[in-house]
C-alpha positions as CSV (number, residue, x, y, z in Angstrom):
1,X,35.9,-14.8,71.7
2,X,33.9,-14.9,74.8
3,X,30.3,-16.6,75.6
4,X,28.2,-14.9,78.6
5,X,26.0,-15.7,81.3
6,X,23.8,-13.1,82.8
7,X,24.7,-11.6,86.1
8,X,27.3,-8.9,87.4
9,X,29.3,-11.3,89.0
10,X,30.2,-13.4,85.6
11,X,33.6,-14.2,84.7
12,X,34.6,-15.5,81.1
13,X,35.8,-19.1,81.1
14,X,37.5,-21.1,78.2
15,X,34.5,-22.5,77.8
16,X,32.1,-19.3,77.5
17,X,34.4,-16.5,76.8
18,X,34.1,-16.3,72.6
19,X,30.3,-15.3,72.7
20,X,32.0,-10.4,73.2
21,X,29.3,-9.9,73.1
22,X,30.6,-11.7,76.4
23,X,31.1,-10.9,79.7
24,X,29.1,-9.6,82.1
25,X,26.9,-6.6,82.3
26,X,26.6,-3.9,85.8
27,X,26.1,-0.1,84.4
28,X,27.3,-0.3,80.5
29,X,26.8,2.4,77.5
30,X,26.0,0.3,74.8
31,X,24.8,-2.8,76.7
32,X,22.3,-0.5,78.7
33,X,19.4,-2.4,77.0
34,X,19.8,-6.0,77.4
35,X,18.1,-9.1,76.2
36,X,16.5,-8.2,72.9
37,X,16.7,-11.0,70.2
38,X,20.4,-10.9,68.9
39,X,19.6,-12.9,65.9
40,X,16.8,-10.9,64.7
41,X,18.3,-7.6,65.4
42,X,20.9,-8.5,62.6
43,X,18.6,-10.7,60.3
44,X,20.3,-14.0,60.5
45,X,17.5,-16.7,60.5
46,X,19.1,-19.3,63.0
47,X,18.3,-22.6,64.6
48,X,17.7,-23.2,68.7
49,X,20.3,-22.2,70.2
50,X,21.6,-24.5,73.3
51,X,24.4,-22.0,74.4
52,X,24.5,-20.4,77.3
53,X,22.3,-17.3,77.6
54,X,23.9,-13.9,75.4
55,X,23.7,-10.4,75.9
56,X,21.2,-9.4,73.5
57,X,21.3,-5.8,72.3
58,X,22.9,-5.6,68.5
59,X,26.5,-3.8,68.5
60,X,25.9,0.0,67.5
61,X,26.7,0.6,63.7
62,X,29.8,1.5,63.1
63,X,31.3,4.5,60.4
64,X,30.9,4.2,56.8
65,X,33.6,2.0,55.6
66,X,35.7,4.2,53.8
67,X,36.6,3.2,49.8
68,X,40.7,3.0,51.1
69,X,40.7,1.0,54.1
70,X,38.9,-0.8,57.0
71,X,37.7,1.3,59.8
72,X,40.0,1.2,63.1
73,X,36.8,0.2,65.2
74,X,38.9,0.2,68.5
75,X,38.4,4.0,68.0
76,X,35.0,3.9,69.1
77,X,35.4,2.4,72.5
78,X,33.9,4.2,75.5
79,X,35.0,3.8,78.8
80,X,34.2,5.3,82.5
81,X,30.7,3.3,82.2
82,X,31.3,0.5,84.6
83,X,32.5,2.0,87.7
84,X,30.0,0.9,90.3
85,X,26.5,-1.5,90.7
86,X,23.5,0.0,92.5
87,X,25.2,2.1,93.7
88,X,28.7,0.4,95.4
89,X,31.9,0.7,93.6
90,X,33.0,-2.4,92.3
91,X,36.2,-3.2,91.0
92,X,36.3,-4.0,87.1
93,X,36.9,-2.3,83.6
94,X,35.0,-1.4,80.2
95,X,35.1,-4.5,78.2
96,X,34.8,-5.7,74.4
97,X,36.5,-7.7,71.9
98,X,37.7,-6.8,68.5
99,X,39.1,-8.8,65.4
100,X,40.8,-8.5,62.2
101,X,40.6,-11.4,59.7
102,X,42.4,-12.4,56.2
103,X,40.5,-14.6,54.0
104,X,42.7,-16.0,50.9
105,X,41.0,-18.6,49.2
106,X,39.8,-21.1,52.2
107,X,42.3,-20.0,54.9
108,X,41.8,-17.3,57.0
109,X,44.4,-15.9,59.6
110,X,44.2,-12.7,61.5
111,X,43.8,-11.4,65.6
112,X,41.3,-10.9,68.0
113,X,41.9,-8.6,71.6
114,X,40.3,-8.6,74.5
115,X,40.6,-4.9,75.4
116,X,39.9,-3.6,79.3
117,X,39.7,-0.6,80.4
118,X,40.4,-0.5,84.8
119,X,37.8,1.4,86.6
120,X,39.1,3.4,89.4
121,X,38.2,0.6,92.2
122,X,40.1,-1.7,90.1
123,X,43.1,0.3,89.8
124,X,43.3,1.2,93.8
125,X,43.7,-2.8,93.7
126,X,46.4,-3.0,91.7
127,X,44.5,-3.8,88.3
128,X,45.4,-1.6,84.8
129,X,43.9,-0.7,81.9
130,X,45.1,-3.7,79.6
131,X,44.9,-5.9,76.4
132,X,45.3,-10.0,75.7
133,X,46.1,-10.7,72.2
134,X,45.1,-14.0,70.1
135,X,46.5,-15.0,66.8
136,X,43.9,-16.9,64.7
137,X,44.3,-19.0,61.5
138,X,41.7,-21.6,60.2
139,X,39.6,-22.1,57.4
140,X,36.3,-21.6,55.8
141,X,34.1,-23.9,56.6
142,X,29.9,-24.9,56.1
143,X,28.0,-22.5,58.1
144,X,26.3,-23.7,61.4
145,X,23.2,-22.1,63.1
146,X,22.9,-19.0,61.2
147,X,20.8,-20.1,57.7
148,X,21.7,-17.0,56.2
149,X,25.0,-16.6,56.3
150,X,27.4,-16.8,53.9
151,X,29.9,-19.1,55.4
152,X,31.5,-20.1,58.3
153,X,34.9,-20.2,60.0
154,X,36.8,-22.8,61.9
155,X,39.9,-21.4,64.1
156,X,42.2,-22.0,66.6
157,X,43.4,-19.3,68.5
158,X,46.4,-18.8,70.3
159,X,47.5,-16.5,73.1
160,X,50.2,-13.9,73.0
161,X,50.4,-12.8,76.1
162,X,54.3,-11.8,76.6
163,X,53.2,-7.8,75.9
164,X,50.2,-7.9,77.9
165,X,50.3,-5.6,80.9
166,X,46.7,-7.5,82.5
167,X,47.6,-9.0,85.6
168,X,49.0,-12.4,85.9
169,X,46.3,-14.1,87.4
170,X,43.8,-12.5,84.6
171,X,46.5,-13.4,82.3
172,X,46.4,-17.4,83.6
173,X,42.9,-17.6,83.4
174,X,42.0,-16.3,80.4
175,X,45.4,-16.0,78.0
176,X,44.6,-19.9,77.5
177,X,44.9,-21.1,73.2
178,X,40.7,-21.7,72.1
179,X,38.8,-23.5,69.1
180,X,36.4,-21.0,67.5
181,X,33.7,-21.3,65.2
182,X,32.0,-18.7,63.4
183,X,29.2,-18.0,61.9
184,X,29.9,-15.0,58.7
185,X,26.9,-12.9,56.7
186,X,28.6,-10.5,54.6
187,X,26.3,-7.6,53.5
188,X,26.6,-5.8,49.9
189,X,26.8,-2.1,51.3
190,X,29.8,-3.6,53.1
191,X,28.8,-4.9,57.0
192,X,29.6,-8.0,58.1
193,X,28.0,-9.6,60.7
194,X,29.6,-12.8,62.8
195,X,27.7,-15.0,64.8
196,X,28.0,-17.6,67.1
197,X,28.0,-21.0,64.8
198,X,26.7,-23.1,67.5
199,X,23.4,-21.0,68.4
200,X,23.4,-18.1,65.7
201,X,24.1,-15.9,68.3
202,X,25.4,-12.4,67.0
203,X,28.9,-11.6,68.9
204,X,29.9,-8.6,67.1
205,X,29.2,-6.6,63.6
206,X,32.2,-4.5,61.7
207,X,32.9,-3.9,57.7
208,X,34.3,-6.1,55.0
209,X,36.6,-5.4,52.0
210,X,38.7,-7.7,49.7
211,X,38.8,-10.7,51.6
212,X,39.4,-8.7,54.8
213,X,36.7,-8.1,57.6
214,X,37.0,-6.2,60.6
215,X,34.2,-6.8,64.0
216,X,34.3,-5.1,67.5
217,X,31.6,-6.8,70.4
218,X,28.9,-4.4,72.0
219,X,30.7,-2.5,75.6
220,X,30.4,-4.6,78.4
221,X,31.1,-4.7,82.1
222,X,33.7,-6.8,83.6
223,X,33.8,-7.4,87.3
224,X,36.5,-8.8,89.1
């Protein structure tokens, strides 16, 4: 879902947001090495990328996939790792983004979240710990950037913000409907890897089973 530009100060646009590994990075877990070749972490042979600039640590490996289900990844998300920069407390929350897709023949439907968790700074201001929902439904499509993958996706995604408690201004800038396109390697042991069609980018790494394949985005920082 979201597309990053360095800096502390970086806030996801309909433009930039869908490349989670997106949003910005101040003191993070997983993000605390930043700018390593995303691509070549997760072996997808790509083409230049003219995007703007990604966060480029590979997501941690997730559990085994088990043999009955999916993993709930949103189980391993860590928060209390973004509460100040150099040393001022700045108000923002743990971010990343997660998805769940259905593939049945050539279409594909599922959801992807947005999931924040408010550092204390935040929540003096009035800010919560929060969620912003989008339904997805597409197709398969030819793959773009990434050489290697197996295919790629083509969705639109809409908003469902009604049972979102983010604020309303977060909610009006970033609850907004987006085109997505996806780049999909799917691994024999059962990882799946989805970049960035555009510039083969990685934005996130999960499982995949029977036509269904989970991701979750590295932790990131988002100030406000």
């Amino acid at each position: 879902m979201p597309q990053n530009a360095p800096g502390p100060t970086y806030r996801p646009s309909a433009k930039t947001r869908r490349s989670t590994t997106a949003l910005s990075t101040g003191t993070t877990g997983s993000m605390a090495v930043l700018l390593v070749s995303l691509a070549a972490a997760a072996g997808c042979a790509s083409t230049s990328a003219d995007e703007a600039p990604q966060p480029t640590q590979a997501a941690p490996a997730a559990p085994k996939a088990s043999t009955d289900a999916l993993p709930d990844l949103t189980q391993e998300f860590e928060s209390g790792q973004c509460e100040e920069i150099k040393g001022a407390e700045v108000a923002g929350a743990d971010s990343y983004f997660h998805g769940r897709f259905k593939i049945s023949g050539e279409a594909v439907s599922g959801q992807e979240t947005w999931w924040l968790h408010a550092n204390q700074s935040w929540t003096e201001r009035g800010g919560s710990s929060c969620t912003i929902d989008w339904q997805v439904r597409g197709m398969k499509v030819a793959t773009g950037a990434c050489r290697d993958c197996d295919f790629g996706l083509q969705l639109a995604a809409t908003p469902e913000v009604g049972n979102s408690k983010c604020p309303e201004e977060l909610l009006k800038r970033e609850g907004r409907p987006q085109d997505l396109r996806y780049d999909v390697r799917l691994s024999s042991n059962g990882e799946a890897f989805i970049y960035y069609s555009k510039s083969g980018k990685l934005l996130g790494q999960g499982f995949h089973k029977d036509g269904e394949l989970v991701y979750r985005t590295q932790h990131q920082c988002k100030w406000f």
